[in-house]
OpenMM code with the backbone's topology and positions (N, CA, C; nanometers):
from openmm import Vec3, app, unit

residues = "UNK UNK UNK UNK UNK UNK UNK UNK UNK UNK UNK UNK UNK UNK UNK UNK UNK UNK UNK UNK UNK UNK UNK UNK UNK UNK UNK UNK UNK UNK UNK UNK UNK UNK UNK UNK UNK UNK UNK UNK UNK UNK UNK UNK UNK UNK UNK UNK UNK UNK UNK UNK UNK UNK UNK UNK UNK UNK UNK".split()
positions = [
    Vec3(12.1465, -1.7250, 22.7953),
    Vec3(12.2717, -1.6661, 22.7542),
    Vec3(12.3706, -1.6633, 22.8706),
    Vec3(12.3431, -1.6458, 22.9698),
    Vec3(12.4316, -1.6094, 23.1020),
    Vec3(12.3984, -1.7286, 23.1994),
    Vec3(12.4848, -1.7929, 23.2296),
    Vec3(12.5104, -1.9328, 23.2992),
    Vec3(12.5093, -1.8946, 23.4727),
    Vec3(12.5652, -1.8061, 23.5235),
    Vec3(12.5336, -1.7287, 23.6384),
    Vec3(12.5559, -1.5873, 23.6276),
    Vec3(12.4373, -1.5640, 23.7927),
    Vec3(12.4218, -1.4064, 23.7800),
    Vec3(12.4655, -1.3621, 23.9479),
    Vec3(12.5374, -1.2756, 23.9799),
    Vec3(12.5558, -1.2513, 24.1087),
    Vec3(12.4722, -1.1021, 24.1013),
    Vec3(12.4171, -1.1166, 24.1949),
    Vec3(12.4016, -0.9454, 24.2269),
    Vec3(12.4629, -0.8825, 24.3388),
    Vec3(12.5041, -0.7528, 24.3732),
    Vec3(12.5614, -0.7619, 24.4953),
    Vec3(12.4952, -0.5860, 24.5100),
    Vec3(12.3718, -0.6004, 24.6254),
    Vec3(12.3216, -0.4722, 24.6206),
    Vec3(12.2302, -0.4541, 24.5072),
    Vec3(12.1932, -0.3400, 24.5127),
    Vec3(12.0629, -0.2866, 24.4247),
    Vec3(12.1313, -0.2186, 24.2777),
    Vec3(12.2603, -0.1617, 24.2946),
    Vec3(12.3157, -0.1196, 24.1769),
    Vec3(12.4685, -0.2004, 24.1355),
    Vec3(12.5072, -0.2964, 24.2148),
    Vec3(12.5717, -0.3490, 24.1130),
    Vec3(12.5524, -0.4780, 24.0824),
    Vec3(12.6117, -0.5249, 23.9794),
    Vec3(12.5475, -0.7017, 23.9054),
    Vec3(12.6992, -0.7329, 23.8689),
    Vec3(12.7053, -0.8732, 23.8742),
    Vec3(12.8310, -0.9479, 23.8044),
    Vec3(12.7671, -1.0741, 23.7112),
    Vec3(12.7917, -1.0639, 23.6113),
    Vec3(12.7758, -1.1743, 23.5340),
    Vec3(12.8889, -1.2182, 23.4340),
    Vec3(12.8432, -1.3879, 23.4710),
    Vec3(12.9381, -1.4788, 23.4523),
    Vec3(12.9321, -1.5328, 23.2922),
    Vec3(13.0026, -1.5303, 23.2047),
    Vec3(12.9182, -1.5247, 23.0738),
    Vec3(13.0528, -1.6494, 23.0228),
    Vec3(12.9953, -1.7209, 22.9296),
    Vec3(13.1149, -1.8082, 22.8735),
    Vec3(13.0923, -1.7684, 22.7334),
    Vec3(13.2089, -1.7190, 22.7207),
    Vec3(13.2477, -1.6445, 22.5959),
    Vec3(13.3743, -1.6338, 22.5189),
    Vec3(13.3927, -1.6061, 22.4109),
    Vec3(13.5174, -1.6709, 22.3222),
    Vec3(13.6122, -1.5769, 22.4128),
    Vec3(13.6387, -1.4281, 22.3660),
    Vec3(13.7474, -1.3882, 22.3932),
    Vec3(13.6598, -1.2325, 22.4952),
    Vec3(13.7344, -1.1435, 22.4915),
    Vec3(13.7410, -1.0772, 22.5314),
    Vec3(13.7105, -0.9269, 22.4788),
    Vec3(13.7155, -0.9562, 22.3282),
    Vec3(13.6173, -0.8391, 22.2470),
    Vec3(13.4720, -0.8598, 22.2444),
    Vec3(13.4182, -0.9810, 22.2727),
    Vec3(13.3035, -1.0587, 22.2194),
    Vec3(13.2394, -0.9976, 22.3620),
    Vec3(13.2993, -1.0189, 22.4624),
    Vec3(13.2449, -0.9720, 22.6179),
    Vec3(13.2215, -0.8352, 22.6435),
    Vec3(13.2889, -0.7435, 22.6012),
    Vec3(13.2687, -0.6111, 22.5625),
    Vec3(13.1712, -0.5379, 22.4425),
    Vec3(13.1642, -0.6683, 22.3681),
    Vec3(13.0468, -0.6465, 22.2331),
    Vec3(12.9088, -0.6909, 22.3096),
    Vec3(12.9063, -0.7428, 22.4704),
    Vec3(12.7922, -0.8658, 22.4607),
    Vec3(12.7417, -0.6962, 22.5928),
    Vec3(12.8342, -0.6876, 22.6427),
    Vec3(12.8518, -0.5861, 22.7697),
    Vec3(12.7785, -0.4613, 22.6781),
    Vec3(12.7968, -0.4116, 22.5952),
    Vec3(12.7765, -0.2547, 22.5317),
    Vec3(12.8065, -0.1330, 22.6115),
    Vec3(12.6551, -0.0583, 22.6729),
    Vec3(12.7344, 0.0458, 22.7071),
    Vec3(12.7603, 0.0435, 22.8845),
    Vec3(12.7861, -0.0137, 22.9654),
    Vec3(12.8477, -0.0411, 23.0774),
    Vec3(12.9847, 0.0242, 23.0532),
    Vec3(13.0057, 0.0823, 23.1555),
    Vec3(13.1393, 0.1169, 23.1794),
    Vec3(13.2150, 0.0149, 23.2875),
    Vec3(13.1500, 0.0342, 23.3744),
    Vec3(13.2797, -0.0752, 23.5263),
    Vec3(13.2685, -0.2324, 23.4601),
    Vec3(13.3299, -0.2748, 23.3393),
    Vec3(13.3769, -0.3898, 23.3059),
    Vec3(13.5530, -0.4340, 23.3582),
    Vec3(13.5315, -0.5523, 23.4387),
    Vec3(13.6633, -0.6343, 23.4479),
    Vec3(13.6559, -0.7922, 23.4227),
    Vec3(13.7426, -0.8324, 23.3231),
    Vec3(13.7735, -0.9357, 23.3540),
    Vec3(13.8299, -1.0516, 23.3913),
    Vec3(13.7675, -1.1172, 23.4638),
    Vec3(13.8193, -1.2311, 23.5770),
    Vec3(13.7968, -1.3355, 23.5060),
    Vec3(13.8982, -1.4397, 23.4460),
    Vec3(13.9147, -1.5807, 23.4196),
    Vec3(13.9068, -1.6690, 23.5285),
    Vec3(13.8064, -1.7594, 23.5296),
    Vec3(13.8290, -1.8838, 23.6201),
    Vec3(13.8368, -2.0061, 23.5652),
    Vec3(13.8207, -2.1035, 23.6130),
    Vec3(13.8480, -2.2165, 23.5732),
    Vec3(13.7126, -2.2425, 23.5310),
    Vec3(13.6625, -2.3478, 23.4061),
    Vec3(13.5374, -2.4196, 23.3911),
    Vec3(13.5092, -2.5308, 23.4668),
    Vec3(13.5646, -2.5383, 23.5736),
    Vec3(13.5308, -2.6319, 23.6865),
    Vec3(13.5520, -2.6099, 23.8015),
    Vec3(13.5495, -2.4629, 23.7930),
    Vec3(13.5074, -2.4389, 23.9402),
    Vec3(13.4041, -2.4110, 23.9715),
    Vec3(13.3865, -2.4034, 24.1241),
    Vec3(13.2557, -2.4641, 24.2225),
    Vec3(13.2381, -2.3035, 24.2337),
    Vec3(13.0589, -2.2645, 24.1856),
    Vec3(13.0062, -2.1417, 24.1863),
    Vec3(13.0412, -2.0840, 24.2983),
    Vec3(13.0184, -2.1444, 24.4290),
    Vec3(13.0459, -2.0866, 24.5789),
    Vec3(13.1877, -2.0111, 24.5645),
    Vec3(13.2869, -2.0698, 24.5155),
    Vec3(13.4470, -2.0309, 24.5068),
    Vec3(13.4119, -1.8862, 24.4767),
    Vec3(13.3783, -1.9222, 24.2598),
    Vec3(13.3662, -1.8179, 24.2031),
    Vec3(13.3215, -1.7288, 24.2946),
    Vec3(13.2271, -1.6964, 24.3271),
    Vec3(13.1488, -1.6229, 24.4109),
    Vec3(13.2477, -1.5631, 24.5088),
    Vec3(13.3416, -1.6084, 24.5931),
    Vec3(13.4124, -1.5564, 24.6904),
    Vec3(13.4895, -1.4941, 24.6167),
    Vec3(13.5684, -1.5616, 24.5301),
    Vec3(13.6939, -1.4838, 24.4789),
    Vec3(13.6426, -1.3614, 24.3768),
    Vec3(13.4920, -1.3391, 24.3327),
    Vec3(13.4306, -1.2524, 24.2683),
    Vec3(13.4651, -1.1176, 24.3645),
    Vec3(13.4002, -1.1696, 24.4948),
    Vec3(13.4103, -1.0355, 24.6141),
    Vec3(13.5196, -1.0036, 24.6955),
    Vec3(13.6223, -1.1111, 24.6726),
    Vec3(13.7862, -1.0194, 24.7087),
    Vec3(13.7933, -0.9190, 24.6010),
    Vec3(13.7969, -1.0266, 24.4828),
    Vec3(13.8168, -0.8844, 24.3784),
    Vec3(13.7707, -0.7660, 24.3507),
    Vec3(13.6785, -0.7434, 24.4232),
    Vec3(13.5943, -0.6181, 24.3892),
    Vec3(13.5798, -0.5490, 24.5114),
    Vec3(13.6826, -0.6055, 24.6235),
    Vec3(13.6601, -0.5553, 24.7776),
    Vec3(13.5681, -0.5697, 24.8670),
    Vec3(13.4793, -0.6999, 24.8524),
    Vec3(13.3829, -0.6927, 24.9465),
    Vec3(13.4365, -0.7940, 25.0826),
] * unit.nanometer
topology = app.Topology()
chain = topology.addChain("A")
for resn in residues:
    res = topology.addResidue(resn, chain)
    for name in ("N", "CA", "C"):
        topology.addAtom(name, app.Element.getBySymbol(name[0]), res)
């Protein structure tokens, strides 16, 4: 189901999910609260994703 998985630490996770819209990601998410989402390109290079994952989230 999930194409990549970042973990960052023992309590938080980012996953990368390809999914229609944006209700469907919140239906797939349930009860999580710290949901954001980040659009990237389908051809970008995981390493990128990965960096620009941890500006966004301040690391």
């Amino acid at each position: 189901m999930y194409e990549r998985l970042l973990v960052i630490g023992q309590h938080r996770m980012i996953v990368i999910a390809d999914v229609p819209d944006v209700k469907a990601l919140i239906e797939l998410t349930g009860p999580y609260t710290d949901l954001a989402v980040i659009n990237f390109s389908p051809v970008a290079r995981w390493e990128d994703v990965k960096e620009d994952i941890k500006e966004e989230i301040g690391l």
